[in-house]
Residue frames as qw, qx, qy, qz and C-alpha x, y, z in Angstrom:
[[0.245, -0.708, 0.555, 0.361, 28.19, -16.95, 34.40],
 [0.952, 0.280, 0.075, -0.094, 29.05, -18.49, 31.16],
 [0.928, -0.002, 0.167, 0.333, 32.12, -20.14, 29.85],
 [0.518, -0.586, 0.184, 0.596, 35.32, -19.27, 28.73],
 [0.370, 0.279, 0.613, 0.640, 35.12, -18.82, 24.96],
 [0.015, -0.207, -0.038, 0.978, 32.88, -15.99, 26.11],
 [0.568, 0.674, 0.374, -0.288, 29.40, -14.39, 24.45],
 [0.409, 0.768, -0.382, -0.311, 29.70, -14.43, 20.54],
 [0.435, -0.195, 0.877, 0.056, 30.73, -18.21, 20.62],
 [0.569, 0.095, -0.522, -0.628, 27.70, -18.87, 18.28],
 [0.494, -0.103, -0.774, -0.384, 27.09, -21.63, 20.44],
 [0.492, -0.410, -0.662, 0.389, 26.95, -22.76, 24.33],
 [0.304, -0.217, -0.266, 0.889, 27.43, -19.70, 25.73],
 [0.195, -0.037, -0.285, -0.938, 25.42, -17.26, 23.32],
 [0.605, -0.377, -0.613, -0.340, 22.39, -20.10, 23.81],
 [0.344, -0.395, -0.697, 0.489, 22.49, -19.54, 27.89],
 [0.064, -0.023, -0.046, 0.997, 22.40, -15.74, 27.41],
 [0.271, -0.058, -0.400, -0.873, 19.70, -16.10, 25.62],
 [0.516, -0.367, -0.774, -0.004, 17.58, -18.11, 27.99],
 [0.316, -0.337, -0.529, 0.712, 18.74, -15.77, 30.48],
 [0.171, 0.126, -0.237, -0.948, 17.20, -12.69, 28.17],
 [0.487, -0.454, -0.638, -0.386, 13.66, -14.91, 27.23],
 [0.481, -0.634, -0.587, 0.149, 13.34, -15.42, 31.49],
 [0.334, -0.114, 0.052, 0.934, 14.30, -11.58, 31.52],
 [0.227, -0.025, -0.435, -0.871, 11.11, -10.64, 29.02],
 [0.498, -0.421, -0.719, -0.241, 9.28, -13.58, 30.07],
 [0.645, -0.513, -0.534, 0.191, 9.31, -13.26, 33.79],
 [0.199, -0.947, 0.007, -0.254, 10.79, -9.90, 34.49],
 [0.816, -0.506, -0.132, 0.248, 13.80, -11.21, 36.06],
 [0.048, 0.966, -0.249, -0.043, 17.05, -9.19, 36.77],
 [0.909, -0.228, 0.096, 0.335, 20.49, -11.02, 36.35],
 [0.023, -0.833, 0.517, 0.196, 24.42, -9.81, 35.67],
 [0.862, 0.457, -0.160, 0.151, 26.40, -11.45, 33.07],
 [0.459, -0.735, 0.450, 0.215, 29.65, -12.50, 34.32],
 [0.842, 0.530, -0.078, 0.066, 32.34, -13.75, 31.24],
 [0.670, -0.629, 0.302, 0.254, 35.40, -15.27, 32.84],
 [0.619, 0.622, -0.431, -0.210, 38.60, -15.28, 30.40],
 [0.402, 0.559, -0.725, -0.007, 39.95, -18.06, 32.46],
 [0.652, -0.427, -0.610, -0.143, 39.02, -21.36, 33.97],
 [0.492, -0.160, -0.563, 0.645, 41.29, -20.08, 37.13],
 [0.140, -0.036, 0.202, -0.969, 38.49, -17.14, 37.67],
 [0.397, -0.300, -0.730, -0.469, 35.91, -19.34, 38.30],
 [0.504, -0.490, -0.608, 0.370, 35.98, -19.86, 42.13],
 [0.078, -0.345, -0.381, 0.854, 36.46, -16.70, 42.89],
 [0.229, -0.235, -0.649, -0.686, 33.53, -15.70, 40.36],
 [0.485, -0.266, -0.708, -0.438, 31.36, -17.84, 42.31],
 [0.447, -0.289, -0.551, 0.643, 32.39, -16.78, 45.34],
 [0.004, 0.007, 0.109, -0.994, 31.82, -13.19, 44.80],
 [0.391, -0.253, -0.445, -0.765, 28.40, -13.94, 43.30],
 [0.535, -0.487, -0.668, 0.176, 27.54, -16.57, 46.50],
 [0.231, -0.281, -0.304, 0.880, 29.38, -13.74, 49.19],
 [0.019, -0.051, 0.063, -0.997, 26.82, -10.90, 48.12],
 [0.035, 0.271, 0.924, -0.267, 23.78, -12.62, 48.57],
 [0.214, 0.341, -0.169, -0.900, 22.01, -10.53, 45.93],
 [0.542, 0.119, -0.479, -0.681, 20.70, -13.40, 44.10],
 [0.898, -0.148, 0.270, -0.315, 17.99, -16.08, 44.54],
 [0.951, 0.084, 0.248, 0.164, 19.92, -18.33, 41.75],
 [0.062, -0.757, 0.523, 0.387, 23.18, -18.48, 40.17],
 [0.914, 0.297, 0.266, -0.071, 24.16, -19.94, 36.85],
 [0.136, -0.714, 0.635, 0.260, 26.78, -21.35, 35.41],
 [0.930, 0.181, 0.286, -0.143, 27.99, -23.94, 32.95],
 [0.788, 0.538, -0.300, 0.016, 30.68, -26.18, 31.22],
 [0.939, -0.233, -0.220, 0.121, 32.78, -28.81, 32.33],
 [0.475, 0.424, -0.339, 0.693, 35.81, -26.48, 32.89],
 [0.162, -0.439, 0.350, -0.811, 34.03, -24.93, 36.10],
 [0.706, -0.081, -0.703, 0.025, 32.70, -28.27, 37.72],
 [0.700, -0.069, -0.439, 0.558, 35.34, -28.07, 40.11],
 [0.250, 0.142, -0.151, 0.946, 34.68, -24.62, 41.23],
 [0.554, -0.418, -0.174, -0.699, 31.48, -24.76, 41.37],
 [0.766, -0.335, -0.490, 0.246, 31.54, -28.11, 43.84],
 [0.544, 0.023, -0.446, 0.710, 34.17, -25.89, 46.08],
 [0.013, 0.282, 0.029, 0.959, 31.98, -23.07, 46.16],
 [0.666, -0.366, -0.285, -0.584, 28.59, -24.27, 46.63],
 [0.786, -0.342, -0.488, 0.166, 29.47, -26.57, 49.55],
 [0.387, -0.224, -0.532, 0.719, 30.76, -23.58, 51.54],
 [0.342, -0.008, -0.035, -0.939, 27.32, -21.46, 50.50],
 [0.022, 0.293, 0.953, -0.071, 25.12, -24.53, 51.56],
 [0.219, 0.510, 0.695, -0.456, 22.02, -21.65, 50.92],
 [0.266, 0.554, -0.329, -0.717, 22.60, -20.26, 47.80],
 [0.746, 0.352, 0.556, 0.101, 21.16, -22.19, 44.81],
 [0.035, -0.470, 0.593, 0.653, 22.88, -22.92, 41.78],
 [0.880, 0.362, 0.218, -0.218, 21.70, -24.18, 38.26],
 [0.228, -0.662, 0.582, 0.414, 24.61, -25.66, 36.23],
 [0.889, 0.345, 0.265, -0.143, 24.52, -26.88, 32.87],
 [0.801, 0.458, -0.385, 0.028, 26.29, -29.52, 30.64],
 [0.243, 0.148, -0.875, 0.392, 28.53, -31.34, 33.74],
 [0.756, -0.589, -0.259, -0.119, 26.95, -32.74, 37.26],
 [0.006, -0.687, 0.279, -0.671, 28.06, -31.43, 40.13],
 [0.681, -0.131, -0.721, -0.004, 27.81, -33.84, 42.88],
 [0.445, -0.266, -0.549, 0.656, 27.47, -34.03, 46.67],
 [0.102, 0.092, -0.022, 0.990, 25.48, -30.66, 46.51],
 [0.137, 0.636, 0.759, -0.003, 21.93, -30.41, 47.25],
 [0.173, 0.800, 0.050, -0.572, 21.92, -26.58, 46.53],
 [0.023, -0.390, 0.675, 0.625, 23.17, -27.70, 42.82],
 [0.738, 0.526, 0.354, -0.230, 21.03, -28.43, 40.16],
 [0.082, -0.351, 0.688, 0.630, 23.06, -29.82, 37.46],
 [0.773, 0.518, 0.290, -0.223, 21.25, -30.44, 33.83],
 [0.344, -0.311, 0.776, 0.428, 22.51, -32.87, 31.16],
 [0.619, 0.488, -0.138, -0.600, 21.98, -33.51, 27.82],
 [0.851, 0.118, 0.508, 0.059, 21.98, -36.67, 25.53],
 [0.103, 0.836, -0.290, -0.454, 24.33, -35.54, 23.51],
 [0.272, -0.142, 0.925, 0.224, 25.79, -39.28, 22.78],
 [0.442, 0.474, 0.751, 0.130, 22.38, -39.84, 20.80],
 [0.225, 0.846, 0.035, -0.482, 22.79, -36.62, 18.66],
 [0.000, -0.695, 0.665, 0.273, 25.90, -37.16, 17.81],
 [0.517, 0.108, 0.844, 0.089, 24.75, -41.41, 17.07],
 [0.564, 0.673, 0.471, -0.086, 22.76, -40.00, 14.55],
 [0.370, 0.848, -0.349, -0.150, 25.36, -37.92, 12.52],
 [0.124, -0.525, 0.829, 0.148, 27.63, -40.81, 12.69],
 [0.578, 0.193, 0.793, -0.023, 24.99, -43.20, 11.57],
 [0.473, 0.864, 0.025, -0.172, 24.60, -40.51, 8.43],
 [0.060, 0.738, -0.622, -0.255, 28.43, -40.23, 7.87],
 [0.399, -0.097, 0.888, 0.205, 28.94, -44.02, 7.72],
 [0.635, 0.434, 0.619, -0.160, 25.66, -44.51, 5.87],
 [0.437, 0.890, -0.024, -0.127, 26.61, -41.37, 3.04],
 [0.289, -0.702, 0.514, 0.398, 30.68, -41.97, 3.00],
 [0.847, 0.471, -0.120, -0.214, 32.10, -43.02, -0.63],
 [0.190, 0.574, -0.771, 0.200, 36.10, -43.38, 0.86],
 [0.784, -0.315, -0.490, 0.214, 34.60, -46.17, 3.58],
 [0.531, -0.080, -0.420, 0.732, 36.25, -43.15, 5.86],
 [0.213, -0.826, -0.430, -0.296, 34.62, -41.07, 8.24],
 [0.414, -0.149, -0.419, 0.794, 36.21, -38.60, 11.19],
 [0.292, -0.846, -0.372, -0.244, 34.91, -35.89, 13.37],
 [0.342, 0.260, -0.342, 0.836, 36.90, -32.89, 14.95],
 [0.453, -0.811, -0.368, 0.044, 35.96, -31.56, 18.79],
 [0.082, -0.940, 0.092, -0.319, 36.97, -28.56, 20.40],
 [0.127, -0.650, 0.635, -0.399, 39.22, -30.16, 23.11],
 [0.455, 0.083, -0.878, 0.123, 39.85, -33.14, 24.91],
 [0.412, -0.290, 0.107, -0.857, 36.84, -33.10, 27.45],
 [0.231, 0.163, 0.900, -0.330, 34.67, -35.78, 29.52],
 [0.470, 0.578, 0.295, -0.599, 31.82, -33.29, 27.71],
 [0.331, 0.666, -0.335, -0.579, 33.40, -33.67, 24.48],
 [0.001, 0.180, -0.982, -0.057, 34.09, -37.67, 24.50],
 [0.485, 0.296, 0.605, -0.558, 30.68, -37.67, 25.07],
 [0.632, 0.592, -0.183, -0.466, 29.78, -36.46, 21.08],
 [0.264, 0.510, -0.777, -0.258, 32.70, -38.53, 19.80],
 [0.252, 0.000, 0.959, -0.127, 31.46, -41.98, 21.64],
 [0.647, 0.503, 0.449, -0.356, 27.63, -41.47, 20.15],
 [0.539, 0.652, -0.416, -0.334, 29.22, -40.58, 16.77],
 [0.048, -0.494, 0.868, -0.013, 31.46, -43.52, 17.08],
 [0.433, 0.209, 0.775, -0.411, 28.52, -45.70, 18.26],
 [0.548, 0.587, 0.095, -0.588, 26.36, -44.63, 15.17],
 [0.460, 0.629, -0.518, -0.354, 28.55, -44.88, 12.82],
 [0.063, 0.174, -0.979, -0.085, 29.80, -48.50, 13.71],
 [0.512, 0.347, 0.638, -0.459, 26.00, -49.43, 14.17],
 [0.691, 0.603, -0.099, -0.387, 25.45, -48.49, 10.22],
 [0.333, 0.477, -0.768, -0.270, 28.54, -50.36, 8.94],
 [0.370, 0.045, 0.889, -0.267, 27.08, -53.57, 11.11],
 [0.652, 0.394, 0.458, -0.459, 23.59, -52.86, 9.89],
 [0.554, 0.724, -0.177, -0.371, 25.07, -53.07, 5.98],
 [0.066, -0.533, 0.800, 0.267, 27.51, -55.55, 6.16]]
């Protein structure tokens, strides 16, 4: 299941598909694309997909369905999930995977400070997000790390 912004994002979303389509070619595997348009069709999403007991795994991802996934998977205690970009907690049938996103983002803020000619740098995210505070603190981090290292 991927996120709300849908397939044709260009980014999160379109990059699960396509993982799901390589272990598709690679490995033969069969899956259904689900593409909620809202965060409030998540639980039942994950319900239907737990209730038919069709698949070995179920995926999902982004920090808007967390919470839906926790509610879901703790009343399908044998279904296994894989969920990327949040952590899911309290689940042992959840596999959540994170990224270091805070040291990507350190390094394009340790470029912006290092390349600015105003002394002013900024950076625009999608939404106000636990995922998204993530980019902004490494960028933040970076970038004051270069004005230190030059002063």
């Amino acid at each position: 299941m991927v996120g709300v912004g849908g397939i044709g994002d260009g980014g999160f979303n379109d990059s699960m598909l396509a993982g799901v389509k390589n272990a598709e070619a690679d490995y033969g595997i069969e899956y259904q694309l689900v593409e909620p348009k809202e965060v409030s069709e998540f639980e039942a999403n994950f319900t239907d997909l737990s209730a038919s007991g069709k698949y070995d795994l179920i995926i999902g991802g982004g920090f808007d369905a967390v919470e839906a996934l926790q509610k879901v998977a703790s009343e399908f205690p044998e279904q296994k999930y894989l969920f990327v970009d949040g952590e899911v907690a309290d689940c042992d049938n959840v596999t959540s995977v994170l990224f270091k996103d805070n040291e990507k983002t350190y390094l394009v803020g340790t470029v912006a400070a290092l390349n600015t000619k105003t002394n002013k740098i900024g950076m625009v995210v999608g939404v106000d997000s636990p995922s998204q505070n993530v980019f902004v603190a490494g960028y933040m981090a970076g970038a004051k790390a270069a004005t230190r290292m030059w002063r």
